[in-house]
C-alpha positions in Angstrom: 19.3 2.6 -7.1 18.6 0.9 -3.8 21.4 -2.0 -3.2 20.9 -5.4 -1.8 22.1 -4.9 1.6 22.0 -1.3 3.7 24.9 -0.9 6.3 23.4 -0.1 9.8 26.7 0.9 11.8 29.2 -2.6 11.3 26.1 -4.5 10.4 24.8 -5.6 6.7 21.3 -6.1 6.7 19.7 -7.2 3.6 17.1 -4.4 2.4 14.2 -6.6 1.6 14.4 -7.5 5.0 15.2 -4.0 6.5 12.2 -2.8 4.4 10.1 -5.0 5.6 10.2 -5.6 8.8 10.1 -1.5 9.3 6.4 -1.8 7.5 5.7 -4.8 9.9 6.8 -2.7 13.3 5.4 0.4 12.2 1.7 -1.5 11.2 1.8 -3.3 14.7 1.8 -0.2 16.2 -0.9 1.1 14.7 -2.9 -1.6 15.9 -1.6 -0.9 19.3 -2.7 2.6 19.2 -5.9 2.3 17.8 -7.1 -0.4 19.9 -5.2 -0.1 23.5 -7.8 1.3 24.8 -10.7 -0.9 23.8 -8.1 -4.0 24.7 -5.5 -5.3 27.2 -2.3 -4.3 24.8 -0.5 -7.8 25.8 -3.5 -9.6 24.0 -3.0 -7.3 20.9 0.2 -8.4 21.2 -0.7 -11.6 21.0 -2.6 -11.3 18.5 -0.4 -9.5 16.4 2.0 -12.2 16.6 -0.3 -14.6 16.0 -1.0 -12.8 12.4 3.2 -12.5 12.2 3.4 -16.6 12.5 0.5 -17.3 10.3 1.4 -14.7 7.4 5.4 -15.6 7.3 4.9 -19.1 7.3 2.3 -19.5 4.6 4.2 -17.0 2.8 6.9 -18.4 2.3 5.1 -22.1 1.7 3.7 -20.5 -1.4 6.5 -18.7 -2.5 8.5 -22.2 -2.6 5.5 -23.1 -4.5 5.4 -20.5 -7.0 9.1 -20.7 -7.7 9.8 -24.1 -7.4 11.7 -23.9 -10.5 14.4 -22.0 -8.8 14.3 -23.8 -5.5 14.9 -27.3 -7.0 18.2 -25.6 -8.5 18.8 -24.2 -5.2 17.0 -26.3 -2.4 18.9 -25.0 0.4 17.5 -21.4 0.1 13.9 -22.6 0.6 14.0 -22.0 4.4 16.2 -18.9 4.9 13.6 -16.4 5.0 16.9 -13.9 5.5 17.4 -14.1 1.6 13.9 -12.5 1.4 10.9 -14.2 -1.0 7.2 -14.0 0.7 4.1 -15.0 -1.8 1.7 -11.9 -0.5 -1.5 -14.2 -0.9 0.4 -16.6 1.3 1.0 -13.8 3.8 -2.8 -12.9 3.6 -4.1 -16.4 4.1 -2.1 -17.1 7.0 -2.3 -14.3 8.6 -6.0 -14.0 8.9 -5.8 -17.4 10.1 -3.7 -16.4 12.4 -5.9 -13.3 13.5 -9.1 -15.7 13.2 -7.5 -18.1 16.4 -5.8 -15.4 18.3 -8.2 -12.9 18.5 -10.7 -15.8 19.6 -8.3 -17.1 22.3 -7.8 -13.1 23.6 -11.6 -12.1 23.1 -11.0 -9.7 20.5 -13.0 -8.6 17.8 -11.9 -9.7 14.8 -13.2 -6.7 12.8 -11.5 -3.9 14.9 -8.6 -5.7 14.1 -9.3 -5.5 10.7 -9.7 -2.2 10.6 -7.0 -1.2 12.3 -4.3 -3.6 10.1 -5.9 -1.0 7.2 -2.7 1.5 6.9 -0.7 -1.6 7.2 -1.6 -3.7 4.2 -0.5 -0.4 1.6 3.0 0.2 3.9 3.8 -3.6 3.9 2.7 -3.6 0.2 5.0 -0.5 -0.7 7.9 -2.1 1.5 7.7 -5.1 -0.4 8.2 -3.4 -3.5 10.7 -1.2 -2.2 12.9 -4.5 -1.2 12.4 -6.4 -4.2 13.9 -3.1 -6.3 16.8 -3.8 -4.4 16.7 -7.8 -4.2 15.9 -8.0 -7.9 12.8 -10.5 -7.4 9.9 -9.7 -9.1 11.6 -8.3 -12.0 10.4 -7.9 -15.9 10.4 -9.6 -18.9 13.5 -8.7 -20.9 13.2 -6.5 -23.8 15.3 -6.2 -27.1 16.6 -2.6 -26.4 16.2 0.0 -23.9 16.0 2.6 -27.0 12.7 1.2 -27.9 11.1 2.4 -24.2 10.8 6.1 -22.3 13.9 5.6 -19.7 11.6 5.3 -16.6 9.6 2.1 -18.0 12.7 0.0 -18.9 16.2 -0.2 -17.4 19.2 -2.8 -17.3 18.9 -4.4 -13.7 19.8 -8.0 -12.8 17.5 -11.1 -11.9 18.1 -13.3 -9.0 20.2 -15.3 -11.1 22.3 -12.6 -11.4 22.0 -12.0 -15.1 21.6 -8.3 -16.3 19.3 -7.4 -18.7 17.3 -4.6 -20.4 14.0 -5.1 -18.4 10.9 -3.7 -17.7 10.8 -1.4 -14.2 8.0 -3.7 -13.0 9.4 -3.0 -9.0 8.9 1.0 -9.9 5.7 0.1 -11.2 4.8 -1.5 -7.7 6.5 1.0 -5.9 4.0 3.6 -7.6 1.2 2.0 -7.6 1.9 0.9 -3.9 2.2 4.7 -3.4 -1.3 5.3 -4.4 -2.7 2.8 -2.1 -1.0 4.1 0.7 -2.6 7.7 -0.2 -5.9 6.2 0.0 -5.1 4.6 3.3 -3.8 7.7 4.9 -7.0 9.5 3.8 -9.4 6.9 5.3 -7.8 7.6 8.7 -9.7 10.3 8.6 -12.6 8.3 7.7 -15.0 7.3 10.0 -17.6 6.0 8.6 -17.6 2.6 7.1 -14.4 1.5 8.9 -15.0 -2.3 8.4 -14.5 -2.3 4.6 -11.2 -0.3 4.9 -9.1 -3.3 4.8 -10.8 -4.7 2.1 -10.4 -2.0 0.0 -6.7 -1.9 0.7 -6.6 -5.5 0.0 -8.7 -5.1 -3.8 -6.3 -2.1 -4.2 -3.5 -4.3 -3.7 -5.1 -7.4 -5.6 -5.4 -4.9 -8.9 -2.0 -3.7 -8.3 0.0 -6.9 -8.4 -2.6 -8.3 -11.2 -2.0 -5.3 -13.5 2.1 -5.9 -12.7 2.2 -9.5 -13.2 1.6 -8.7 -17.2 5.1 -7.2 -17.5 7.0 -9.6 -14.6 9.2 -12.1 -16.2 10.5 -14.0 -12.9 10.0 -17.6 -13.8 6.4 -19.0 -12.4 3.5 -21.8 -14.1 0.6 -20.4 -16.4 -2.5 -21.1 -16.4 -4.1 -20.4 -19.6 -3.0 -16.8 -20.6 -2.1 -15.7 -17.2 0.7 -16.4 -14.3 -0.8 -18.2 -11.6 0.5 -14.9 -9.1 -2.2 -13.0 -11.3 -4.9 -16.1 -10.7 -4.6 -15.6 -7.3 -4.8 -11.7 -7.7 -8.3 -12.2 -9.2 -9.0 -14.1 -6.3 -8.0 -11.6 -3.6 -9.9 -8.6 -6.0 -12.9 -10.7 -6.1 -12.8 -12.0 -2.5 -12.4 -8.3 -1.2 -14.7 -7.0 -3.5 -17.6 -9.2 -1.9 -16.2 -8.2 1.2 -16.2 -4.6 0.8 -20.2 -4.7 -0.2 -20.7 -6.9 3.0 -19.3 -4.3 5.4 -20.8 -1.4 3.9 -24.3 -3.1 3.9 -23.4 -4.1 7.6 -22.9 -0.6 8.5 -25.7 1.0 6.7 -27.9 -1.5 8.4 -26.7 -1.0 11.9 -25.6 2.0 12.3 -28.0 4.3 10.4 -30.3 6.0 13.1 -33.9 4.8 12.4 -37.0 7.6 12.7 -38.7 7.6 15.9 -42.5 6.6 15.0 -45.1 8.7 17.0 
C-alpha cells in the first residue's frame, strides 16, 4: 500500500505530488528529444511551460468545481495545489491552450508537438492514479462487506475525509487500466505511420478509462441524469478524440500516400 507522503532523505514529499511531477519531467523530455532537432530546445521549453501553466491552472479550477462540496467545508485548501486534486479534462483544456499560444509565439508546429506529448498523456495518466492510491481521492463507493467481493476488487481504505471503509479498488482499477494505455503508447513509438492521431488515441484511451471508473467512484461530485458529471465530460474527451483520430488519419492518407506517376 503506497502512503501519503514518501521520505526523500529529511524531506516528506507528498506522493501525488512526487508521482506526478516525475510523469510531467519525464514527458517534457520526450518532447525535448523528439523535437530538438527540428526546433531551438529553449522554445520547446517554452512551450512546454506554456502547456505546464495552462494544464495546472484549469485543472485545478475544475477540480474546485467538481468538488465544491468539500471545498466550501474546507475553503482554504482550494489553492494549495501541494495537497494534490487536478480535474484531468481541466488539465487537457488548458493545456492545449497553452500549446495553441506558445507554439504560435515560438513558430512551432502544433502537431509535432502533439505527437510527441503521446507517451506522456498514458505516464501522467498512470501517475495520477498511482498518487490518488495513496492520497485516497478518487476512491469507491462503499460496500456492505468486503466478503461479498474477490479481495483485489474491494478493500478497506480511507476517503479524504479520513473515514475508512470497505470500498471498491477504483485507484487499482485506474492504475490497470492506465497500464494498458501506456502499453499501447510504448508500442506506437515504434510506429511511424499515422503519428498525428497518436495523441488522440491516448486521449480516447484515457477518456474510456476514467468513464468506465467513474461507475464504481463514490467521491462526492453533481449528476447529471444517471451519470457523474467527471463521466459527462469523459464522453466528451472520447468523442472529441474520436473525431480527431479519423481527422489525422484521413490527413495522412491524403498527404502522404505516394500518388502513381501518369505516363
Amino acid at each position: 500500500m503506497l502512503e501519503p507522503f514518501t521520505y526523500i532523505g529529511p524531506y516528506r514529499v507528498l506522493t501525488y505530488t512526487l508521482h506526478l511531477s516525475l510523469a510531467i519531467i519525464i514527458s517534457g523530455l520526450l518532447v525535448v528529444i523528439r523535437n530538438h532537432k527540428r526546433y531551438h530546445i529553449a522554445h520547446i521549453v517554452d512551450v512546454l511551460l506554456g502547456v505546464l501553466i495552462g494544464a495546472v491552472f484549469v485543472a485545478r479550477l475544475l477540480h474546485v468545481g467538481m468538488n465544491r462540496v468539500y471545498f466550501l467545508e474546507n475553503p482554504d485548501e482550494a489553492a494549495r495545489l501541494t495537497l494534490g486534486g487536478l480535474d484531468w479534462h481541466g488539465a487537457l483544456v488548458g493545456g492545449l491552450i497553452g500549446l495553441y499560444v506558445m507554439a504560435r509565439w515560438r513558430r512551432i508546429m502544433i502537431a509535432d508537438m502533439l505527437a510527441a506529448f503521446a507517451p506522456g498523456v498514458a505516464l501522467v495518466g498512470l501517475a495520477a492514479w498511482s498518487g490518488c492510491f495513496a492520497s485516497r481521492c478518487a476512491y469507491g463507493i462503499e460496500v456492505a462487506t468486503l466478503a461479498d467481493h474477490p479481495a483485489f476488487v474491494v478493500s478497506e481504505v480511507g476517503d479524504i475525509f479520513g473515514i475508512v471503509a470497505p470500498r471498491y479498488n477504483t485507484q487499482l482499477l485506474g492504475i490497470i487500466l492506465s497500464s494498458m494505455t501506456l502499453i499501447v503508447a510504448v508500442v506506437l513509438l515504434f510506429v511511424s505511420r499515422w503519428r498525428g492521431a497518436h495523441f488522440w488515441l491516448m486521449m480516447l484511451l484515457a477518456g474510456l478509462s476514467a468513464f468506465v471508473v467513474g461507475f464504481w467512484r463514490g467521491d462526492a461530485t453533481f449528476m447529471i441524469g444517471a451519470l457523474r458529471a467527471d463521466q459527462w465530460l469523459d464522453l466528451a474527451v472520447a468523442l472529441m478524440s474520436t473525431m480527431m483520430v479519423v481527422r489525422a488519419v484521413q490527413w495522412e492518407m491524403v498527404h502522404r500516400t505516394p500518388t502513381k506517376r501518369t505516363k
